[in-house]
Phi, psi and omega in degrees: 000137184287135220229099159295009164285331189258011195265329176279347171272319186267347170286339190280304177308307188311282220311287176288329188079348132275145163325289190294338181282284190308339217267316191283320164304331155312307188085029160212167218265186175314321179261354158283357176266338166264352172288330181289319203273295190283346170275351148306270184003283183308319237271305187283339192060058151216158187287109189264348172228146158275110186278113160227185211295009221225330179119206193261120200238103195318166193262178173299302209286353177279308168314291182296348174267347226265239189012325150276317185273015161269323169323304193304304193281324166282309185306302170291342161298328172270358171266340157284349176275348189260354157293275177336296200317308181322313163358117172228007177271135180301032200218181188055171310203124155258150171234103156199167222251148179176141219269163206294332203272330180297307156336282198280332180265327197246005192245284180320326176300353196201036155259331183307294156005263177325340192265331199265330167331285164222096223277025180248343190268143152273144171284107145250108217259112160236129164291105205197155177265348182331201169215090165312138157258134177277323157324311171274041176061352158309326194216162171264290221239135170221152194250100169220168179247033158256157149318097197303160146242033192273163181273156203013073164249139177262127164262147178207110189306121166263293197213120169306155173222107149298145154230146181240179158279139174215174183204172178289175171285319192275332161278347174278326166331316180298280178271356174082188205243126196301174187269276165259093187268331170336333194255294185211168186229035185291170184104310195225145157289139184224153207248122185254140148290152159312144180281111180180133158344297176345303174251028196282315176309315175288329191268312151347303179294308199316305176324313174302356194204034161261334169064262148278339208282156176330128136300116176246359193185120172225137150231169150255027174263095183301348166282334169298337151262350146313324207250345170251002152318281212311314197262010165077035192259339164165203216228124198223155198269116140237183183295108185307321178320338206258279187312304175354304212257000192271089188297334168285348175247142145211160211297140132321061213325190137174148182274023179203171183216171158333190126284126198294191147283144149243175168236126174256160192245166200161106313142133160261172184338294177301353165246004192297302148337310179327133187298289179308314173271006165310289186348315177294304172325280167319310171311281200298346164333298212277319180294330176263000150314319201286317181311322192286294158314308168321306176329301179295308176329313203290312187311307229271000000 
């Protein structure tokens, strides 16, 4: 009898093309997903992947099982989703996903808060800009600053991020404070997003008003630019919600910003009802409202 523990080390092995790829989706290492990989093998006696340098790529007979072991895999997924839902205990293990910066500046400041609220559900938090399927179970919650489109997703808009420019206190000290950053930034070092599709809106407004100035820095981490803000290297579009509050930042004017982010939220359906992720659910509601309020004051 086929063992869906090992049908999921082969849909993964599909999925990724590699031991080690799959082995990080799993959350165990290369060779135990190939130890996994060959006791399938034996258990049908046939080869379901060809390894070549390129990685692993199904045989015919790995093509004919993949369609039963994704049926086999939308069925238990979906009886672990209709368990969760079914749920009604304040308790145990939420998964949910949200790029490093939601995570570390707007989520983390108000988990004590929340442990005390409900000291029984565990956070288990990944960071990542990836795209999850929530369908398969990677995530209970996910956090983005896209829309989700997946299908019986529940989606909801929590909260806009605004951003403006800042810059440290010891660098304006250093460099003085632009003349116009409306016009140009000549002059001065500027902290860039990755040149990619992701930020193309944000690095457009930016493009328009560097004028001369240095590039000294593109990520696609924001957090990763917040802290080389933070660290005088030059002057970056950050999270107003954020930078605000930040005594070590100060702001940069300009009479227009980006078009703000949202952040979106998204469940899929068959778990929405769980007692522990509602809860979850309701915190971040209630924690990125205030932020959302900040925004506006400062505008009005």
């Amino acid at each position: 009898m086929l063992d869906w523990d090992d049908l999921r080390h082969f849909l993964a092995v599909h999925r990724h093309g590699t031991l080690a790829r799959a082995g990080g989706e799993l959350g165990i290492n290369a060779t135990t997903v190939g130890r996994r990989l060959s006791a399938l093998e034996e258990r049908v006696q046939a080869r379901l992947f060809d390894r070549t340098p390129d990685g692993y790529v199904l045989t015919s007979t790995g093509r004919d099982l993949l369609p039963r072991a994704e049926r086999i895999e939308e069925e238990t997924l979906a009886i672990e989703r209709d368990v969760l839902g079914a749920d009604h205990r304040l308790a145990g293990t939420v998964r949910v996903t949200a790029t490093e910066m939601l995570a570390t500046r707007f989520i983390m400041p108000h988990l004590p808060a929340f442990h005390d609220r409900c000291p029984e559900v565990t956070l288990s938090l990944e960071c990542t800009t990836r795209s999850v399927s929530l369908a398969r179970r990677e995530a209970d919650i996910a956090l983005r600053l896209a829309r989700p489109r997946e299908e019986n997703v529940v989606t909801r808009p929590l909260a806009n991020i605004p951003l403006a420019l800042y810059a440290s206190y010891g660098y304006v000290g250093h460099r003085g404070v632009p003349r116009d950053a409306d016009v140009t930034l000549t002059g001065h070092d500027a902290l860039l997003f990755a040149d990619s599709r992701a930020f193309a809106v944000e690095n457009d407004w930016y493009a328009l008003r560097l004028g001369e100035a240095r590039i000294a820095l593109r990520s696609d981490s924001v957090s990763s630019i917040y802290s080389a803000t933070l660290a005088g290297l030059g002057i970056a579009l950050l999270p107003v919600a954020v930078a605000e509050r930040d005594p070590a930042l100060r702001r940069i004017h300009t009479a227009t910003s980006p078009e703000p982010r949202v952040i979106w939220q998204a469940v899929y359906a068959d778990v929405h009802k769980s007692a522990r992720v509602r809860a979850v659910l309701d915190f971040l509601g209630e924690i990125l409202a205030p932020d959302v309020n900040l925004v506006h004051e400062m505008r009005s």
